[in-house]
N, C-alpha and C positions, 0 to 999 in steps of 0.2 A: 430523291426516292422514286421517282417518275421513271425515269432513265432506269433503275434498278429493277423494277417492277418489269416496264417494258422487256426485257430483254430475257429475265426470267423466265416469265410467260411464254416469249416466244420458244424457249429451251424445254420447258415443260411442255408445249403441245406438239412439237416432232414428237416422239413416240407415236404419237397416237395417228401420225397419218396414217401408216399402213391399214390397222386397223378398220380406221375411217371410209379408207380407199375399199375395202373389202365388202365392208358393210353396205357402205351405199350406188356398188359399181351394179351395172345389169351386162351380163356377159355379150360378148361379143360388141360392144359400143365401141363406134370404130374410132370415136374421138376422144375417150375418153384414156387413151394415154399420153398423148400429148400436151393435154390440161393439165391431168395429174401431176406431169412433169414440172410442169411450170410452175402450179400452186407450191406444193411439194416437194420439190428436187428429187423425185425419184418417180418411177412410171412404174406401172401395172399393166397385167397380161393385156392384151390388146393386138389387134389383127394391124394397127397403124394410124396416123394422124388420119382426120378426116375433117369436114365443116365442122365446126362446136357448133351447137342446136343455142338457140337464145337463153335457157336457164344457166347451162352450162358456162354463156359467155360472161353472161351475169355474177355467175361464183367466183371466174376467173379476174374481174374487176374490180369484184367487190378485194379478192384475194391480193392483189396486186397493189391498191390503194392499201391495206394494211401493212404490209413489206415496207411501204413507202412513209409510214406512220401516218398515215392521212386518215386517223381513225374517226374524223366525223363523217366523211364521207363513205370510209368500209362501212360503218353502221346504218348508215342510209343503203346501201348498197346492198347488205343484208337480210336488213329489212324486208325489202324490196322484194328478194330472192322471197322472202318468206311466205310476202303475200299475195305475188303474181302468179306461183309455182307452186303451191303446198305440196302436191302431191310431186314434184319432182325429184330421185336420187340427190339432188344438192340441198334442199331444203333441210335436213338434218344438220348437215354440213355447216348451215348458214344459221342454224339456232345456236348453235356451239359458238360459233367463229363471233357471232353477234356479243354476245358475254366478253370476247377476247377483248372484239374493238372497245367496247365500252370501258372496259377494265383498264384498260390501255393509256386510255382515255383522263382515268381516272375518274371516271362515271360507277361509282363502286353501287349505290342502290340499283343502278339500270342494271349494269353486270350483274349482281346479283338473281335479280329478275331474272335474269335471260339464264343463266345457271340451271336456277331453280327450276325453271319450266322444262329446261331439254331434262334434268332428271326423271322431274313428274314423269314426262311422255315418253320416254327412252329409259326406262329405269334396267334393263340387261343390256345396254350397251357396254362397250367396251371402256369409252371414255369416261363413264359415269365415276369413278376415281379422281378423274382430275377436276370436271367440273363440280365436286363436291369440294375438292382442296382448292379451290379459286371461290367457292361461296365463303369457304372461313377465309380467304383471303380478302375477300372485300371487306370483312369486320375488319381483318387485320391491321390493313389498311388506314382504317379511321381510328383505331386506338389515340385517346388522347395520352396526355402527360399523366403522372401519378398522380398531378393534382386535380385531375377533371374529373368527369362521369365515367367509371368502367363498364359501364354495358356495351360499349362494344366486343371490349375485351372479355365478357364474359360470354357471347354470342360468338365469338371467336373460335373459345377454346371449347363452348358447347357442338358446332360443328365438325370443328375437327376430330375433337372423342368421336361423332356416329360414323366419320370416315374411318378410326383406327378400329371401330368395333365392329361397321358390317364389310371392312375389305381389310382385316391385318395382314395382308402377304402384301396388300400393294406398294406399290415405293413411294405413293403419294402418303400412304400411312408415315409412310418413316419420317418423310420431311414433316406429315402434320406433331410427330413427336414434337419435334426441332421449334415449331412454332409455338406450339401449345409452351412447352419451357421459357420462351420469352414471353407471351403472355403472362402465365402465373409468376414472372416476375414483375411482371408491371402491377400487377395485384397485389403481389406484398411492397413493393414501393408507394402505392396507395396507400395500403395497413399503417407501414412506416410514417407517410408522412400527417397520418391522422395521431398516431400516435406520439408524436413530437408534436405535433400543435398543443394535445392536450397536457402534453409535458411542461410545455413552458408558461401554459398555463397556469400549473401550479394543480390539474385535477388529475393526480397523480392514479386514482385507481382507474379509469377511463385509460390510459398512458399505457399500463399495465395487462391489461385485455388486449390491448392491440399490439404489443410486445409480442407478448407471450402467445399471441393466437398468430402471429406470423411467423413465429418460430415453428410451432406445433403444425400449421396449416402449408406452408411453403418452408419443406427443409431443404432446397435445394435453392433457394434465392442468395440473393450474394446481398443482404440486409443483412442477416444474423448477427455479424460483429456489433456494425451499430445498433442494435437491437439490443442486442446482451451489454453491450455499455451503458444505456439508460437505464437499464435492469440492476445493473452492478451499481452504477450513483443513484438508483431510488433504495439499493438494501441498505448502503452506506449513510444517505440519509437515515433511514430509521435506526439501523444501529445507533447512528450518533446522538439520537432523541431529536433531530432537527425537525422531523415531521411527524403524524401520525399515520398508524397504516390504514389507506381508505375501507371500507366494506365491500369487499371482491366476491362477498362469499355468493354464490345463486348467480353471479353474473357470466353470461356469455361470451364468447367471441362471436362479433358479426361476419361469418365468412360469408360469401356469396355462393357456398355451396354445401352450406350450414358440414362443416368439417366438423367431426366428434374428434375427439383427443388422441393422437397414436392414429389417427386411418391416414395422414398424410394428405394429399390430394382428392381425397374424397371418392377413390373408386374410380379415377375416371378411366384408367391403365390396366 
């Protein structure tokens, strides 16, 4: 998943050089297309290569040690940039890039942090898109199995909904769709496997809330079938007088996003 991750990442944050490049260039710097070029693979207006000034050389190391996957030391390098230089044109550059390495890393609370901050402090940048869809990517990340704790997963898909609702045109929106869908499948395969423990239990109305609330809660999970076959052998037992039917009446389904009946995912779209 590492390897996957990495590589993603790095396809997700080209777009944003140009950008980037635009934002944090001061016109006329005579070095700063030749850096760019190398960070980047592509260069910006510039009168021509000159000395790179020491911040600059700095982003271009820290830049080159992540190419290299050498993400502890990009992060140190970063760092670095951040707190030798605050006020310098790369210092932006190296709050972002910082989350990458970390990310990269597979340092998803640190990435996280480092995310969180350039929005806080950059919140009309450009790239504020993707380091939103890299903050639900660090929950993403940590999703356990159906059988574990979902609050990752449910930090996940809260993230990426405020990405789909304060940027719907972006294309980091589109893919948070795409994520968010495996998420809230990982959430009715929770539902599911709650509801099958309490099936073989024998506490058949418990079994039944969670059936029926993973149906109603997540209609696009790929449970339903075996959902509705537990459904189908608990009517069949009562038909048959094998059991009696529990007391369902007043009880809830525990969704994690208290789902009412018929709203599907809860508004989050």
């Amino acid at each position: 998943m590492r390897a996957t991750a990495a590589s993603a990442a790095r396809r997700l944050a080209a777009p944003l050089a140009l950008a980037l490049v635009m934002a944090l260039m001061l016109p006329g710097c005579a070095s700063t297309k030749g850096l760019w070029a190398r960070i980047w693979g592509s260069s910006v207006p510039g009168p021509g290569d000159g000395a790179i000034e020491a911040d600059a050389d700095l982003a271009l190391r820290a830049q080159e040690r992540l190419d290299a996957s050498d993400y502890v030391e990009a992060a140190q390098l970063f760092q670095q940039l951040k707190d030798q230089y605050p006020q310098s044109r790369y210092a932006m550059l190296a709050e972002l890039r910082l989350g990458d390495a970390y990310y990269l890393n597979a340092k998803y609370i640190e990435a996280y942090g480092a995310y969180d901050s350039f929005t806080d402090r950059h919140p009309m940048n450009d790239a504020v898109p993707y380091a939103l869809y890299q903050k639900g990517m660090c929950w993403f990340q940590r999703m356990n199995g159906i059988d574990r704790d979902q609050s990752p997963t449910i930090q996940a898909i809260n993230d990426f909904a405020y990405l789909v609702e304060v940027y719907p045109d972006s294309r980091y929106a589109t893919m948070a769709h795409a994520r968010v869908a495996e998420a809230m499948n990982s959430l009715a395969g929770h539902e599911f496997y709650i509801g099958e423990y309490y099936y073989k239990r024998k506490d058949y109305a418990a079994a039944m809330r969670r059936f029926r609330g993973l149906i109603r809660a997540y209609p696009d999970s790929g449970y339903h079938p075996r959902a509705f076959t537990y459904i189908a052998e608990y009517q069949d037992l009562l038909a048959r007088g094998e059991i009696e039917e529990g007391n369902q009446r007043g009880a809830e389904f525990d969704s994690p996003f208290n789902v009412s009946e018929g709203s599907g995912t809860g508004g989050l779209f």
